[in-house]
N, C-alpha and C positions, 0 to 999 in steps of 0.2 A: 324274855326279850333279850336282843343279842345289845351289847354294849359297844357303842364305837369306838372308845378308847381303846378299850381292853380286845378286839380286835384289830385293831391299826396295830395294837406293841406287836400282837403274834404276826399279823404281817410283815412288820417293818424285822423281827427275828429270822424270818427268812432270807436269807442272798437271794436273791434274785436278778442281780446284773443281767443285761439282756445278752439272747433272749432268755427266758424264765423256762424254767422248767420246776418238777417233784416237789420241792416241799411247800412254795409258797402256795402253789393250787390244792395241795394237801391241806392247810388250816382254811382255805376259802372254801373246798367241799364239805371238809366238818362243821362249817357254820350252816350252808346250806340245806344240806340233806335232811336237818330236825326240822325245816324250816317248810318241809312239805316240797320243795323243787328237786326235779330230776335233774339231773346234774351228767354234761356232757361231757369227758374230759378225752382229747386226743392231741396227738404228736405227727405233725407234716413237715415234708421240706427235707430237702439235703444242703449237706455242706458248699457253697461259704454261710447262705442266708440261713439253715435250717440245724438240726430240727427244731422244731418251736412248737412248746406247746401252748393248747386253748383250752377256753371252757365256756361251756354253752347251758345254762341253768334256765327252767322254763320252769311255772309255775302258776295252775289256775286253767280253766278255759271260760274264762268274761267274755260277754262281747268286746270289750276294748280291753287293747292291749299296751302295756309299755316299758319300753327297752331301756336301758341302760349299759351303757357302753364304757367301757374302763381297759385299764390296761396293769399289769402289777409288776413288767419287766423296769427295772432303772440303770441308768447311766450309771458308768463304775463311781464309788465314792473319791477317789482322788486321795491327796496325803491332806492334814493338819485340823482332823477332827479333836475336839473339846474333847469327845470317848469314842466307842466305837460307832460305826455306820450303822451297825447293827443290833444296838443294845434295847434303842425302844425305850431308850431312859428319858422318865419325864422330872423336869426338873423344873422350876419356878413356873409352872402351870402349862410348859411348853413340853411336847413329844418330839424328843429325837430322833432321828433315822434318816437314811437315802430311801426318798420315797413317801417318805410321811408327806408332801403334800403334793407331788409329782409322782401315782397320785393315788398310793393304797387308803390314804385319808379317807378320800372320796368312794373308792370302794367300799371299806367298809361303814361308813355312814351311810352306804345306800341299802346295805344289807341288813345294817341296826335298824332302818326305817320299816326294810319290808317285813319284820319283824314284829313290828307294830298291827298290821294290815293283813287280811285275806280277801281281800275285794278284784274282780278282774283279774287277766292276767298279768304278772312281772314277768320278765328275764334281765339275764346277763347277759353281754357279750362282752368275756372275758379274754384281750391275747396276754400271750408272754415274750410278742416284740412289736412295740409300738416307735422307743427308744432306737432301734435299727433299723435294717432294711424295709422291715416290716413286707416282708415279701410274702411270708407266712400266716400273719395274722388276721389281722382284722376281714380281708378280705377272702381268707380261706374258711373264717367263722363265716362268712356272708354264703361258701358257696354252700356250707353245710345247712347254715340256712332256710336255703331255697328248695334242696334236696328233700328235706323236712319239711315244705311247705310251712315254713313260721314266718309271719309278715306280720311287725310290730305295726301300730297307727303311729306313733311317737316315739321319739330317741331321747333319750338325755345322756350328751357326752361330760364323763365326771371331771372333766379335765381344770386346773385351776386358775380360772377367768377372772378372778375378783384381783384388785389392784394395792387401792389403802385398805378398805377393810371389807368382809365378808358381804358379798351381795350388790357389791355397788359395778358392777358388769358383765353383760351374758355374752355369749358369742352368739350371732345370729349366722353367720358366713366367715367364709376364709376363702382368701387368694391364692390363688393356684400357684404352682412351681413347677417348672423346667428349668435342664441344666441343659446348655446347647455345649457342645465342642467343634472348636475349630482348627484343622490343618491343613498348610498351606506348605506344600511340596516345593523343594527349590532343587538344585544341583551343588552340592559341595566342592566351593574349589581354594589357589589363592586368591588371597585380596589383593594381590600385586595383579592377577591377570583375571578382572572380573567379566572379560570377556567367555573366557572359558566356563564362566560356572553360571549360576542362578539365583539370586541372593530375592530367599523367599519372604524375609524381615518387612519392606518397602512394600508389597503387597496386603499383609496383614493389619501392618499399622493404616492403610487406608481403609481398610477393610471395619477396621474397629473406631477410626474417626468415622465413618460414615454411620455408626453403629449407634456411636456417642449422641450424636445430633438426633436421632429418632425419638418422637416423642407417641407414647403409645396411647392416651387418654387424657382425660384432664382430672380420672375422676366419677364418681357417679353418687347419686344419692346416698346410697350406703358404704361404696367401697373408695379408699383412696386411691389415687394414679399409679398405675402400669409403671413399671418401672426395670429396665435392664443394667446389669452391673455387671464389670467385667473382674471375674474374681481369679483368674493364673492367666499370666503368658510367659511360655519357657521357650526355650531357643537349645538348652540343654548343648551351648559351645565353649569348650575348655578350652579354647587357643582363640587368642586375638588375630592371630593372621590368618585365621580360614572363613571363608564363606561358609555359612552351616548348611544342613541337605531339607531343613526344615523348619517353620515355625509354629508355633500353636497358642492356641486362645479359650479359653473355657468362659461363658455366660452363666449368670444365675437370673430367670426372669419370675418376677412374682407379678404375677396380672387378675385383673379383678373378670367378674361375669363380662363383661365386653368381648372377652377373646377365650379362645381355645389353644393347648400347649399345640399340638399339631399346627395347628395356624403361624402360631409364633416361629415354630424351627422351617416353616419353610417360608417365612418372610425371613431370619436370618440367614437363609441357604442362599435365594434369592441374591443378598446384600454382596454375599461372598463372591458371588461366581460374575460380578458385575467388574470385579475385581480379580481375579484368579480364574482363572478355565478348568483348573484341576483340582480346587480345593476339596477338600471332604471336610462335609458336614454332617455329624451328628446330633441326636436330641434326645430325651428321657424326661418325661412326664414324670412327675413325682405324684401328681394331683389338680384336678380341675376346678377350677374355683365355684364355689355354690353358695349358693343365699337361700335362707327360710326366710321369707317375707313376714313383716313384723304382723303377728294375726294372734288365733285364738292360744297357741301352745306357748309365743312370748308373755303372750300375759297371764294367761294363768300360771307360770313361772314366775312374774315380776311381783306378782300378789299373790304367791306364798313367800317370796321375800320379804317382800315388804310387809308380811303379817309376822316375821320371825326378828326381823332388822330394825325396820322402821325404814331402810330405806331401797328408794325406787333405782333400779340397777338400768347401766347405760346399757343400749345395745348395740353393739360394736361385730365389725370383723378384721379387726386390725391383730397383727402377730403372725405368727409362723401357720404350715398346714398342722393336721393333728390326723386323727382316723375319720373323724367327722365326714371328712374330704370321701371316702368310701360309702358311708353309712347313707350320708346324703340319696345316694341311688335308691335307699329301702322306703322311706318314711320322714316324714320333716324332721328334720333332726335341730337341737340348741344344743351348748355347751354351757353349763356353768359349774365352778369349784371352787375352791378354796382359792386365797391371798396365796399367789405367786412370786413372793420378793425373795424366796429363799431355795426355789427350785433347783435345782442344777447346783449347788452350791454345797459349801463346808458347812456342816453342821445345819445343813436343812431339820426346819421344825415346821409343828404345826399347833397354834395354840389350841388347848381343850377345850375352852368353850367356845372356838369358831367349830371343832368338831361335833361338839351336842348342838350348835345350832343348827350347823347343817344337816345334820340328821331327820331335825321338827323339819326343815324348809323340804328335803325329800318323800319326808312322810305327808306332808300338806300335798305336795305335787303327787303322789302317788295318791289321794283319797281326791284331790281335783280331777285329776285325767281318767281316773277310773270308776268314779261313781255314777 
């Protein structure tokens, strides 16, 4: 049987800053191939988002099937590490590394589990950029896919949902995001003759009061309220005595299942031209918000926790998007991981025995969903 520790140190040994590529999909194939999975590995994408590579590991043909979904690219490590990002040094019960819980942890405790099992089908879907554009990834494994006719019945995103301690929160859903842009054309001139110019400034700021006042929901059973933030406005004018040629305004909107991103940029386009006749509006969908309704695959999740924990995990879709946001299209998909307090952070750890537990809790889920 494969061991989780001792697979997280070989992973957390490989850089893999995103996106990932060679060595780290190299010690994840070697674990898998004794393990009886065919094992996918390819390189898509051009430069800025690419190339990026995937891996697609399938194993078994059960009537049911189930996915798990992971990522092994991480955010650069930063300066004022205890040792290196990359040592895999375990020290008072705790594994170091960028990644050990954001979230090769999780990868490989789901690998140690399948290890345990030959019942039904597994796979992976493995990117090496989830951390970036993710242009390449998760959704270029989806189209491979489909190509392959593979359609899991269930996801598990291994991403790290737990809060205080191990278990105590799944993701059921996550809120969509769109990044709107706004610019708002003026005429450049002096501010001594504001006849002659166009001073696009006056414009925008009504445009963005009007913006401010919007209120998009209150809210839903499961998801918290819609909500718009205005995150830059440049003007980009080096001289106080000139009228600038232009202003601009960037949005960040994170909305629950009530709305669609395309909906929202042309209620903001709408706002603008009510104000501006010439304004240009843009928008970029990052991800549309999805909910698995709390049913059979939350709970048979909540009680393999709770038979490894003791305790019953909240089910949330509060936080950021993840790939979820993709996957969602294939099959109901949950997330649940490891304690996230040290994610993105100096000297990311992951304690050992949240790793052997998780391990039992995916092996539990893997003999639930597939027996």
């Amino acid at each position: 049987m494969i061991d989780a520790v001792a697979l997280t140190q070989a992973l957390l040994r490989a850089d893999s800053v995103t996106p990932a590529r060679g060595a780290v999909f190299d010690v994840l194939a070697t674990a898998l191939v004794p393990l009886g999975f065919a094992v996918d590995r390819f390189t898509v994408g051009e430069a800025p988002d690419g190339p990026v590579e995937n891996l697609l590991a399938v194993r078994g043909d059960g009537p049911r099937h189930l996915a798990f979904a992971g990522h092994v690219d991480v955010v650069p490590p930063g300066e004022g590490w205890t040792g290196s990002p990359w040592s895999g040094e375990l020290r008072d019960g705790l594994l170091y590394g960028r990644g050990a819980v954001d979230m090769k942890g999780a990868v490989a405790a789901f690998v140690a589990a399948a290890s345990r099992s030959d019942v039904g089908t597994l796979s992976l879907i493995i990117t090496g950029d989830e951390e970036g554009p993710a242009t390449y990834g998760t959704v270029a494994l989806m189209e491979r896919m489909a190509a392959r006719a593979i359609v899991p019945d269930l996801c598990l995103v291994g991403e790290p949902t737990s809060t205080a301690r191990l278990g105590d929160m799944v993701k059921i859903g996550r809120r969509g995001s769109v990044n709107i842009w706004i610019e708002v054309p003026g005429r450049q001139g002096h501010v001594a003759y504001p006849h002659l110019a166009d001073n696009p400034i006056p414009r925008l700021i009504a445009i963005l009061a009007e913006i401010e006042g919007v209120v998009l929901d209150e809210g839903t059973d499961w998801f918290q309220p819609s909500n718009i933030e205005v995150t830059d406005i440049a003007v980009g004018n080096p001289a106080h005595n000139v009228i600038p040629a232009k202003a601009s305004a960037r949005l960040s909107i994170r909305f629950n299942d009530r709305h669609r991103g395309a909906d929202l940029i042309e209620r903001i386009r709408a706002i603008a031209e009510r104000h501006a006749s010439n304004v240009m509006v843009t928008g970029k969908v990052s991800g549309e918000a999805f909910l698995t309704e709390p049913g059979a695959f939350s709970t048979l999740l909540s009680e393999a926790i709770a038979g490894a924990t003791g305790v019953t995990p909240e089910l949330s879709t509060t936080g950021g998007t993840s790939d979820a946001r993709f996957l969602s299209k294939l099959c109901p998909v949950v997330e649940f991981g490891l304690i996230n307090a040290t994610m993105h952070k100096v000297d990311e750890a992951v304690a050992v025995e949240d790793l052997r537990t998780l391990t039992d809790i995916y092996a539990d889920v893997i003999r639930r969903a597939l027996k």
